[in-house]
NUKE-306796 format. One record per residue (C-alpha): residue number from 1; x, y, z. Coordinates in Angstrom, 3 decimals. Layout:
REM residues N
k  east  north  up
NUM  X  Y  Z
...
REM end
This chain:
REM residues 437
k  east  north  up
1  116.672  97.795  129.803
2  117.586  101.053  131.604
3  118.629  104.126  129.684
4  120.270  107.449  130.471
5  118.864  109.412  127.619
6  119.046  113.508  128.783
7  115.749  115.685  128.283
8  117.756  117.403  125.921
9  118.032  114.540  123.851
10  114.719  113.241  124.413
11  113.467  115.950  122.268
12  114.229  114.167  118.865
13  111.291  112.441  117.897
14  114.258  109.280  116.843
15  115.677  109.534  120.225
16  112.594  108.968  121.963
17  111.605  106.393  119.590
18  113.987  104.408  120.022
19  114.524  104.870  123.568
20  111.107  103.462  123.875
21  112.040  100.338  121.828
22  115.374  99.877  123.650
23  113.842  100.095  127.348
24  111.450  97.345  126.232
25  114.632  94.719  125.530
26  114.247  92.800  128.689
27  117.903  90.424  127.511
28  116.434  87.559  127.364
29  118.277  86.475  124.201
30  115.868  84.854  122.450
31  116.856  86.602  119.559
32  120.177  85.009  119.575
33  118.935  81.540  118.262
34  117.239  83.452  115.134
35  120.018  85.513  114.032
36  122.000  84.938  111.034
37  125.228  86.786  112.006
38  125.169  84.959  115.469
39  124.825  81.828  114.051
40  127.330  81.986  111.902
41  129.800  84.149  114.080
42  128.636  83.456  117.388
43  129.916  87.019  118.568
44  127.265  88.536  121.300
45  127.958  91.876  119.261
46  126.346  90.251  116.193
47  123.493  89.297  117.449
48  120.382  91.422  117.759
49  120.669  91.797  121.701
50  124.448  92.860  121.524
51  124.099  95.308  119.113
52  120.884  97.072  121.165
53  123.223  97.949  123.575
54  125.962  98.510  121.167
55  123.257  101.819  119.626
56  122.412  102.320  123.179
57  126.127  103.375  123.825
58  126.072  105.244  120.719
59  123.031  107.193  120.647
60  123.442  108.295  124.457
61  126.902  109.114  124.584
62  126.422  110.765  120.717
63  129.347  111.837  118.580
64  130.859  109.947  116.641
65  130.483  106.369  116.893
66  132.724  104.046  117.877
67  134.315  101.787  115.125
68  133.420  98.519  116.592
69  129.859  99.838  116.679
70  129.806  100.776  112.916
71  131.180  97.018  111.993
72  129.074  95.319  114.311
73  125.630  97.639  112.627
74  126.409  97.295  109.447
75  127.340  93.696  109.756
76  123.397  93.560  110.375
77  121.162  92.006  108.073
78  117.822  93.398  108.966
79  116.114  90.574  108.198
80  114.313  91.178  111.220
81  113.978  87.477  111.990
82  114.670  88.811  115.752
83  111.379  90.507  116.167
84  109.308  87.248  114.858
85  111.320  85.597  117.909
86  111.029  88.067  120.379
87  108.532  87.950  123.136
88  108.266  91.397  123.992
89  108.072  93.379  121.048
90  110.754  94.888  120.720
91  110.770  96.990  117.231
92  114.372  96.365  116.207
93  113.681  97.417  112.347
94  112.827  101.088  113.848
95  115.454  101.263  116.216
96  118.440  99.702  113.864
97  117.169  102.057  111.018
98  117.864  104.970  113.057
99  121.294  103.663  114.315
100  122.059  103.761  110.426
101  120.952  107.348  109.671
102  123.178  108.269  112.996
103  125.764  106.526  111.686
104  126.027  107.602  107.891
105  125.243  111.404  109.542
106  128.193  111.420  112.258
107  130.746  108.724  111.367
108  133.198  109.195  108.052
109  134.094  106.123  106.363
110  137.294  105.895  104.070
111  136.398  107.120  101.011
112  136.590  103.880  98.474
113  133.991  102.826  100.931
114  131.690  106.704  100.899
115  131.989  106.030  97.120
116  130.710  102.774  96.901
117  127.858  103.097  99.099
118  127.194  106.603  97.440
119  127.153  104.612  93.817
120  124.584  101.771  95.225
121  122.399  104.425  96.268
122  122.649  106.300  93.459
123  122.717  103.566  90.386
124  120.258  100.921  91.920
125  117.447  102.997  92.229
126  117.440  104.379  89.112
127  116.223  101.906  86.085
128  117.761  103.305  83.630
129  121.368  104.115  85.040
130  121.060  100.335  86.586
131  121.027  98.823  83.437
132  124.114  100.916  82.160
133  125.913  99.511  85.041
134  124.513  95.866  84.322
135  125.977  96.578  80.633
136  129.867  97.806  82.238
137  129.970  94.767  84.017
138  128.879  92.344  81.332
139  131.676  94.202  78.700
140  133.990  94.221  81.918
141  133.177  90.673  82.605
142  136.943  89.060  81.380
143  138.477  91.741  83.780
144  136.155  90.556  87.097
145  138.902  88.664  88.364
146  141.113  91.385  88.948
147  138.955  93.562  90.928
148  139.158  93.826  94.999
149  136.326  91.661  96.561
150  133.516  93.360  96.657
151  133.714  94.508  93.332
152  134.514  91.219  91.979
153  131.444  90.371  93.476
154  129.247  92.743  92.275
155  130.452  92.183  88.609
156  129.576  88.711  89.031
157  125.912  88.812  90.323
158  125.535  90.720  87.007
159  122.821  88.587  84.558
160  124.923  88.006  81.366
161  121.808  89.064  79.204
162  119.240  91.822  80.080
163  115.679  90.915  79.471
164  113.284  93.903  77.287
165  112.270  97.332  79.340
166  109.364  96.516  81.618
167  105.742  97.546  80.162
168  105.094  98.307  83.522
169  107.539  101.238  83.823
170  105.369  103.474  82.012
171  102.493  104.910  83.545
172  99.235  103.289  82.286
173  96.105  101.289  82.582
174  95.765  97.632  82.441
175  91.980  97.440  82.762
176  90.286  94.170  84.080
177  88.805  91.377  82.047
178  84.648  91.609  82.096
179  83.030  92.930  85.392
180  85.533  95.024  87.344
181  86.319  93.704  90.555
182  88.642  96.600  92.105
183  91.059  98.826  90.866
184  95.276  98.626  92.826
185  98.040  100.802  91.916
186  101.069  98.939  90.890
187  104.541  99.733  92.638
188  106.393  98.852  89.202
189  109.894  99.291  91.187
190  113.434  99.903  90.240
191  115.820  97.348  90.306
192  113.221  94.259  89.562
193  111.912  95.434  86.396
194  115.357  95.830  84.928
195  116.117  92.203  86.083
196  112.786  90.273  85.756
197  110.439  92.863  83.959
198  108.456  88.849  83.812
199  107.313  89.351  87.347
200  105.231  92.371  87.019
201  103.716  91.338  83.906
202  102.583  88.447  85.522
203  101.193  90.253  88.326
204  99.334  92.456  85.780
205  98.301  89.338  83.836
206  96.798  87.802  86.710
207  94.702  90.284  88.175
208  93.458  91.580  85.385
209  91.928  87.963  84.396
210  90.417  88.068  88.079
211  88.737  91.282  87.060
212  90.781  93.826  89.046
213  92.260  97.143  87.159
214  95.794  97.397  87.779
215  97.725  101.115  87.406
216  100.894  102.391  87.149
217  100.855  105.801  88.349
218  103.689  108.663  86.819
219  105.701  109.931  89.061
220  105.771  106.324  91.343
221  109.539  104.843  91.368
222  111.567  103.440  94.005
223  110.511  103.011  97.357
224  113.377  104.178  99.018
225  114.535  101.178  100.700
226  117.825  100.814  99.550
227  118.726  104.754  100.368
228  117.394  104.208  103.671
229  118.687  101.069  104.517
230  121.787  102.637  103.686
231  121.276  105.370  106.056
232  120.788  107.841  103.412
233  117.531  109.846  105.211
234  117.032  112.786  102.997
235  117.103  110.673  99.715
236  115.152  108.202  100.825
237  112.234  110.563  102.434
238  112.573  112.560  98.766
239  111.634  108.447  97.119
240  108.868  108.010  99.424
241  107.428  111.525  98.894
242  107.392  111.026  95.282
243  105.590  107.926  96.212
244  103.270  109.242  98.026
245  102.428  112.362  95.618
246  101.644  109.950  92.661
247  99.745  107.454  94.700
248  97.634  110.106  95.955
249  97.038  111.939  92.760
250  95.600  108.363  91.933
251  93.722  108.355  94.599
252  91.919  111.389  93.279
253  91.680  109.945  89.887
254  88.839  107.137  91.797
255  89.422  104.538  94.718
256  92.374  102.677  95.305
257  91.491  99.160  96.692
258  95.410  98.291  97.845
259  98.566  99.474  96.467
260  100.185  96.242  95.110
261  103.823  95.385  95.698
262  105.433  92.460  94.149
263  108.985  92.769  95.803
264  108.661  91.792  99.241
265  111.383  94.166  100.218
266  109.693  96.941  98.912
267  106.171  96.098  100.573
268  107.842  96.267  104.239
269  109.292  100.041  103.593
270  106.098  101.771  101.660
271  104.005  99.735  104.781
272  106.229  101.905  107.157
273  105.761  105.328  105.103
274  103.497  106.093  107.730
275  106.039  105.414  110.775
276  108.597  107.444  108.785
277  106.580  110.430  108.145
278  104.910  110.057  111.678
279  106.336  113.856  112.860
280  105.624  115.645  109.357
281  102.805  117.732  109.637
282  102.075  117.651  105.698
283  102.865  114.230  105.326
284  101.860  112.137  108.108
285  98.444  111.580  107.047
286  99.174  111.050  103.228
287  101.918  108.390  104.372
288  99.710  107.034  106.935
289  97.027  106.584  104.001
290  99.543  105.040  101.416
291  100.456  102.696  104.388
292  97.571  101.596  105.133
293  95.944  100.126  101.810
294  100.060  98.639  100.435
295  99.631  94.778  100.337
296  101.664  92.074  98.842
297  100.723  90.629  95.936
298  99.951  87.612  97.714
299  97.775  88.973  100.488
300  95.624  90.828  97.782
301  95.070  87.012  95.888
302  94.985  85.033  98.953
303  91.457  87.676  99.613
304  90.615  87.304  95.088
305  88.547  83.882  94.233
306  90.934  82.685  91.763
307  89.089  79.723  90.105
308  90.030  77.176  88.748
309  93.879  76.087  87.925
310  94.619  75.298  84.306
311  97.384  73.187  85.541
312  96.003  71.523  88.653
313  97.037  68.562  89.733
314  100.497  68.906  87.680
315  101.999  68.181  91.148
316  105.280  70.135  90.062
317  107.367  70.303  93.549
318  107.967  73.704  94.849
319  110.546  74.752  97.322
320  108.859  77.570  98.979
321  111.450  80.220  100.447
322  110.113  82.634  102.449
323  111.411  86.033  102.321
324  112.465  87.685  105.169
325  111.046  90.810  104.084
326  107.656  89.035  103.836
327  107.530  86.384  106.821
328  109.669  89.110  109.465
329  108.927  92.703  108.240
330  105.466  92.174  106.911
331  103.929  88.886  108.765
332  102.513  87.171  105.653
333  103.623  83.409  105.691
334  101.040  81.237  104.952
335  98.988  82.995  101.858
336  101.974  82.064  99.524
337  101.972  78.426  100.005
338  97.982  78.219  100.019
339  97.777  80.076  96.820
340  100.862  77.357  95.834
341  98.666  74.479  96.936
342  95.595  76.097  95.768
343  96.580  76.078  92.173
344  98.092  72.413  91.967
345  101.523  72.438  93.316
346  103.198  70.476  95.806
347  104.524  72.498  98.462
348  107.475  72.069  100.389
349  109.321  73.819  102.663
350  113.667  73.530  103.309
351  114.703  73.261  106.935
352  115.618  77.056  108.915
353  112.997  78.738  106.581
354  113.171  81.276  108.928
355  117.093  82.322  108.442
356  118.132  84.726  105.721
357  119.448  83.987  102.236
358  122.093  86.904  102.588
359  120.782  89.015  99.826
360  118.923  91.552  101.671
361  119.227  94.454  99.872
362  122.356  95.662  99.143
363  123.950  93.430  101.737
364  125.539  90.827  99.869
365  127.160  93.334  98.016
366  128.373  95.209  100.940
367  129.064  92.013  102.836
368  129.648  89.309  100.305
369  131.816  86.928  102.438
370  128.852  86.703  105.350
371  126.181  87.057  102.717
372  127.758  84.157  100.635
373  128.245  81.566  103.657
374  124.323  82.769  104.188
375  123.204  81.414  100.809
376  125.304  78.498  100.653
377  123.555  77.282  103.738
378  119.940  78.720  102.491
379  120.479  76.648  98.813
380  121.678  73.223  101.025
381  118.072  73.519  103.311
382  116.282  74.125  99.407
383  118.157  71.472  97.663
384  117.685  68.945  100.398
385  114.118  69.047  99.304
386  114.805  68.052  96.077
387  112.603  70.349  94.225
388  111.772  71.194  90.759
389  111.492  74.998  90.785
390  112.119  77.237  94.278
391  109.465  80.311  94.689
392  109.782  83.077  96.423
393  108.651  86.575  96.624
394  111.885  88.768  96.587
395  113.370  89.760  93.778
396  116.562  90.296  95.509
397  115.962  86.490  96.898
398  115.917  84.992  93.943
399  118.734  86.698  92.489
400  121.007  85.560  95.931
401  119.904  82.175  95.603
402  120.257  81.411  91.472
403  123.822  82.642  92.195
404  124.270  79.601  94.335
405  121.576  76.474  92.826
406  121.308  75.153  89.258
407  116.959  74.383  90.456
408  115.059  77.143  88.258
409  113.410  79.918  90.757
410  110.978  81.911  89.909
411  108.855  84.381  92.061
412  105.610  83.053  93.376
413  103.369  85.243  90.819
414  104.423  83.389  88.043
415  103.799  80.010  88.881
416  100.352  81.715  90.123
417  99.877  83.307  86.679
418  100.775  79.894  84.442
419  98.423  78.258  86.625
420  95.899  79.947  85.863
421  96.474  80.121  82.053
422  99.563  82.710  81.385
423  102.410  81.737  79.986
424  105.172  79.199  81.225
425  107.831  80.825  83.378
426  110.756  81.500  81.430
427  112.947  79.826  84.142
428  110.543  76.684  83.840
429  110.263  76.581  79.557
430  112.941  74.065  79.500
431  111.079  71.740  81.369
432  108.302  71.584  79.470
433  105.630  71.642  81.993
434  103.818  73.940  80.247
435  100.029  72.979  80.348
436  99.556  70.571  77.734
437  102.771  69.426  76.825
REM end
């Protein structure tokens, strides 16, 4: 694709970035047939090659940017199921990341819509403020039907009991059982642990029994994904800093084998901490470090020898939906389902696996009518399987998806952990499968 970039403009280190990703769209469209906004909308601007040159336009023209380019951008999933499908690797995560930034920096929305984005970036990332706004909406919960749409639909995404604080929150050691194997630093996150504190513990449960140390380092808190999908630069560089700072300070405390992330969203933005900080002459190399050892959960078992399953050969059916966070922005697809299969359950996977729930991040609160035609379609593909329980590795997945299916889901880890002699998924304890029973 041909650009017009000036010198002058060349000299951002974003600019050139992305006019390096742009100029190596050839339009082939083969990103059309994996997009979730095209698909459903079928407008060239909402698919991945439209908007390219829609941020094109915008970042070489610069100013303020045009109105059909903000709807058409933020209409944008980033699931990122465009660059599995492309064939010339084009880096559309990098390049639609810094159309946001421009955007948030040189366009002014109305102000209902400043303060709600302001509030999501501002409440969700903090644990403790997120569960006083889980609380408002649960006492505000007989008034949800009078508020605007997106409102209404925030209030009713809101779990009607909140689980206990998250052990995991606090900084401290969970040291192996007998000989240990390797030590990992836990990212405990920010909006998981106030919704399913159950999925770090069973993280921590796990690895522990497989004889590796897990920490949870002070200072360590959100990744900064939702602030910079949001556009929000500066708070979510100040995130990954702190990140960064307390991971390190770990580091010095003895080796760090992998820094373990159990929220597939969060794995694909501390895995870019070193693309972000690329420019920074103090933190480039830190980031680049922290980068480099952050796995998912999954891809640190997949490499553990997990033994034998104290429920293997229960045969319980499992509806494996794969985050796009995981399969797209991280390329780890098959060590999920061969842990699955590993420790006794049957594995199956719905038809599209490869299109978007709608949750991504803040998105279906942002864009709830696209976002809810999105899960409708993603709970028909599980259902059609007729499963008993539906894994995944998102948090924000599985919250998208129980808003739509009666089938318990539960995140991947859990089903790993029972397996292998924890307890019985709280989503699954009406079933009585526990081991045994």
């Amino acid at each position: 694709m041909q650009t017009s970039f000036t010198p002058e403009q060349l000299t951002s280190p974003d600019n050139a970035s992305s006019e390096k990703i742009i100029r190596t769209c050839v339009h082939c469209g083969f990103c059309t047939a994996t997009c979730p906004t095209y698909l459903l909308l079928g407008d060239e601007l909402d698919s991945p090659r439209g908007r390219i040159y829609l941020m094109k336009e915008m970042l070489e023209k610069g100013g303020p940017p045009a109105p059909q380019t903000v709807k058409h951008v933020d209409r944008c999933l980033s699931c990122l199921s465009c660059m599995t499908t492309c064939p010339s690797g084009v880096n559309y995560m990098h390049l639609v990341d810094h159309a946001r930034a421009y955007i948030e920096e040189h366009h002014v929305r109305p102000w209902p819509e400043r303060f709600l984005r302001s509030m999501l970036a501002v409440v969700l990332p903090d644990p403790a403020k997120f569960r006083w706004a889980l609380r408002l909406a649960n006492a505000g919960r007989p008034l949800a039907g009078l508020l605007p749409g997106r409102l209404k639909a925030m209030a009713g995404m809101a779990p009607r009991h909140l689980p206990a604080a998250d052990p995991a929150e606090k900084p401290q050691v969970f040291p192996a059982h007998g000989v240990r194997r390797a030590r990992v630093a836990l990212l405990a996150g920010c909006a998981q642990p106030v919704l399913a504190p159950e999925i770090n513990g069973a993280a921590i449960r796990l690895l522990n029994r497989l004889g590796v140390e897990v920490v949870t380092s002070r200072g360590a808190g959100c990744c900064g994904a939702l602030s910079h999908h949001l556009g929000k630069t500066d708070r979510s560089h100040a995130q990954a800093k702190a990140n960064i700072t307390a991971w390190r300070a770990q580091m010095a405390a003895g080796d760090l084998d992998a820094i373990v992330v159990t929220a597939s969203g969060c794995g694909t933005t501390v895995k870019d901490y070193g693309f972000m900080f690329r420019d920074d002459p103090v933190w480039a190399e830190p980031a680049a470090v922290v980068s480099a050892i952050a796995k998912d959960v999954s891809e640190v078992l997949a490499g553990l020898d997990s033994g034998p399953s104290a429920v293997a050969g229960l045969g319980l059916r499992v509806a494996y939906h794969s985050a796009c966070s995981l399969q797209h922005g991280q390329g780890v697809r098959d060590e999920p389902k061969m842990l699955l299969k590993a420790a006794g359950f049957t594995v199956v996977e719905p038809s599209e696996p490869h299109i978007c729930c709608g949750s991504a991040g803040t998105y279906n609160l942002l864009q709830p009518e696209i976002a809810g035609k999105l899960r409708n379609r993603k709970v028909a593909n599980l259902e059609a399987t007729r499963p008993d329980v539906i894994a995944t590795g998102n948090i924000g997945c599985m919250t998208q998806i129980a808003g739509g299916s009666d089938i318990p889901i539960v995140h991947t880890v859990e089903l790993l952990d029972w397996a292998a002699g924890g307890p019985v998924p709280a989503a699954l304890a009406e079933m009585r499968f526990a081991a045994g029973v």
